[in-house]
Structure formats: structure tokens, C-alpha cells
N, C-alpha and C positions, 0 to 999 in steps of 0.2 A: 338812555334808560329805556329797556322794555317792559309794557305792560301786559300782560297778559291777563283777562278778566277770564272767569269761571264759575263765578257766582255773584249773584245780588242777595240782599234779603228781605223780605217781603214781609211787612210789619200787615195783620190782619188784628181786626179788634172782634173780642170777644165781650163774653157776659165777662170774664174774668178781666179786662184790658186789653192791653197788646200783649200780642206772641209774636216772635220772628222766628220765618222758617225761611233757612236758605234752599233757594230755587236754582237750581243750573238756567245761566240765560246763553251760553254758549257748550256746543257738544264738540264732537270730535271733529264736526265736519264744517268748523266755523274757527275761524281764529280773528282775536282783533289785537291790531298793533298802533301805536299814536310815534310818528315820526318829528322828530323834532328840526329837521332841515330838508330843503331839495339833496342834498348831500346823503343822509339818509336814507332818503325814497329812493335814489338811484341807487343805492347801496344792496335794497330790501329787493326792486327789480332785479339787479344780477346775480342774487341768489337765485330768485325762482326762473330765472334768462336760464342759468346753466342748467337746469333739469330740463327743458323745454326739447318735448320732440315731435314729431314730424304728425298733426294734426290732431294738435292741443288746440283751447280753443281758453282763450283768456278775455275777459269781458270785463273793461272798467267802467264803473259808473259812478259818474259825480258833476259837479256841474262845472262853470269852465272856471279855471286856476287852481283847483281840489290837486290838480298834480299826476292826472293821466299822463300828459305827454313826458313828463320826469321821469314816471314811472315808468314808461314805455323806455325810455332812452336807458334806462339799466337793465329792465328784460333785454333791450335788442347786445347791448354790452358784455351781459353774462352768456348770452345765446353765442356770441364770438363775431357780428357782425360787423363785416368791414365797411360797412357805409354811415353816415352821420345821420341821426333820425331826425324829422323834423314832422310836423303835426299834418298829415294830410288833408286837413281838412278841405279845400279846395278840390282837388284831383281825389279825393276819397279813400285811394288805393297808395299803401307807399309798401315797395316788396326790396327787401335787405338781402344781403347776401352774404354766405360764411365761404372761408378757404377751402371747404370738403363739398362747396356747392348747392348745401344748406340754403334754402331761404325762409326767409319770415316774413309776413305780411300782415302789415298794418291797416287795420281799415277807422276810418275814422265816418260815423253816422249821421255825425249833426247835421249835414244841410239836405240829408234824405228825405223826402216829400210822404214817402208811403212805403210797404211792405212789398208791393209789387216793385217798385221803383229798385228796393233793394234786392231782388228777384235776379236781377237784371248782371248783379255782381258776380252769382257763380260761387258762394260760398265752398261749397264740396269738391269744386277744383284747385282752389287756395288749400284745401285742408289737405287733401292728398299730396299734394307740391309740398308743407309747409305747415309749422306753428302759426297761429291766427289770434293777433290783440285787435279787439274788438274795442273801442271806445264809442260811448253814446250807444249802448248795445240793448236800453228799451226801446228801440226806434224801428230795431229788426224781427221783434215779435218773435213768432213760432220759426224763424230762418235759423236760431241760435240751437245750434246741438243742445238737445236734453241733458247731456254730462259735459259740464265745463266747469274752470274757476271763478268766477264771481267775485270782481274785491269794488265795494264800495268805498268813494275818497270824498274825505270831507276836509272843508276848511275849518279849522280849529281858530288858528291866529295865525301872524304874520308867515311864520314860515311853520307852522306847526297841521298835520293832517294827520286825522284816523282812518285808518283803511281795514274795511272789514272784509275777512277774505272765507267766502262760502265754498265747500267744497259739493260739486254732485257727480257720483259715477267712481267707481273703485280706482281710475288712473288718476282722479283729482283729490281724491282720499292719500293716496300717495303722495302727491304734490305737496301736497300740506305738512302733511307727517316730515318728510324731504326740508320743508320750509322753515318747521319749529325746529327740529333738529339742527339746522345749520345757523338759525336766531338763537336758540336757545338751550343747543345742547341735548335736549329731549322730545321726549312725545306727547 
């Protein structure tokens, strides 16, 4: 089942009682979806895996078991990668590879100490080589391109996550549009 939210409504009390006025709490460049299995999440990655090109820059953020690394293992799926993903967290860097020579690189942030620390990675050379899933990507401060996609993952329940996915910059406006489209049919 997809959800798609676009409105709440906003009960405000007057001299008269309540009035409700619906408010947009989502625009064009925000989508939120609630996945009902890791089956799903990978499902929802290799959609947005297949439009991925060569220095995109994807940034999940949630905390640990919200479903990053699932999420990563369908982006790297639909991107075409022949290698098996697994969570970098140790070695930081895991870089995948497609049959056309494609790669992707996964950076995982958690045990980065500091901004200079992550200085030290080289961000701008991954993006010219390569698509870039960023997890634990409030760790890297101002390192993060100004235009990228944004999906926030949360745990709901057992196997249940909402993943809010912000769009900034007209290539990630795209992405999205790309995303609903191939969820949903529309824009």
C-alpha cells in the first residue's frame, strides 16, 4: 500500500470555535512513502538505483536499523551493480561496480570524528567517478553538495519504515518526479 500525504488540517480556534484549514505539509520537492517490509525498501531503492547517474549525491538519514543499508542494497541493484553491498561502516568507503564500468560509492559516516576528518575522503572525486549514497550524512556538515536527495528512514514497527524523501536542486526535482512516477504512476 502507498501513502502519499499532501495535506494535514489545521483546526485553529476562533471567537467563532474551530475552523479547519487545510495546509500543504508536503510540496513538490518532498515525497513521504511508509514501506511495509525490507522487501519493499529494496524494491523502492531500485527504482531510484536505476535513474542514478554519475554524480548524484543520495543522503540517508536515520538512525541504526531505520533501513539505510536495505535501502542502499536496492539503489546499488537497480544502478546494475555487480558486487554484493554490505554496510561500510568499518572501512567507510565501499565503491561497487557496473558491466559499463559504472561505479558507485558508498560512504558510510558513523564513526567519522569530525568535518575535517571527513575532508580527508575526497568527496568531489567519488562524485566525478560516480553516484554517492551518503549514510549518517549530518556528520559531514557543509562537505554535502547543496543539491542532493535527502530521504529520511524511520522505524515505525517491526519491519515497517517511513522514508521521507526531500528533493534540492532541478536534477533531484527530477529524481523525484522519476520516483512518483514509477511508484505511482504520476507526478
Amino acid at each position: 500500500m502507498f501513502i502519499f500525504k499532501r495535506f494535514f488540517v489545521k483546526h485553529r480556534v476562533n471567537s467563532w470555535g474551530y475552523n479547519s484549514i487545510v495546509m500543504p505539509i508536503l510540496d513538490a520537492h518532498m515525497l513521504e512513502f511508509f514501506s511495509r517490509s525490507p522487501e519493499q525498501t529494496r524494491r523502492i531503492g531500485m527504482r531510484l538505483g536505476s535513474f542514478l547517474k554519475t554524480g548524484d549525491v543520495i543522503c540517508l538519514q536515520g538512525n541504526l536499523g531505520s533501513g539505510k543499508t536495505t535501502l542502499t542494497q536496492g539503489l546499488a541493484q537497480g544502478w546494475g551493480a555487480l558486487d554484493a553491498v554490505s554496510s561500510p561502516t568499518f572501512i567507510l568507503v565501499n565503491m561497487y561496480r557496473r558491466a559499463d564500468g559504472g561505479q558507485l560509492f558508498h560512504l558510510d559516516a558513523y564513526r567519522l570524528e569530525s568535518v575535517p576528518e571527513a575532508e580527508q575522503l575526497d568527496l568531489d572525486s567519488m562524485l566525478a567517478e560516480g553516484a554517492l549514497i551518503i549514510e549518517w550524512p549530518e556528520r559531514l556538515g557543509n562537505l554535502i553538495p547543496d543539491e542532493n536527495l535527502w530521504i529520511i528512514l524511520d522505524h515505525i514497527a517491526d519491519e515497517h519504515r517511513q522514508m521521507n524523501f526531500r528533493a534540492t536542486g532541478n536534477r533531484y526535482d527530477g529524481l523525484l518526479d522519476s520516483i512518483r512516477q514509477s511508484m505511482f504512476g504520476g507526478g
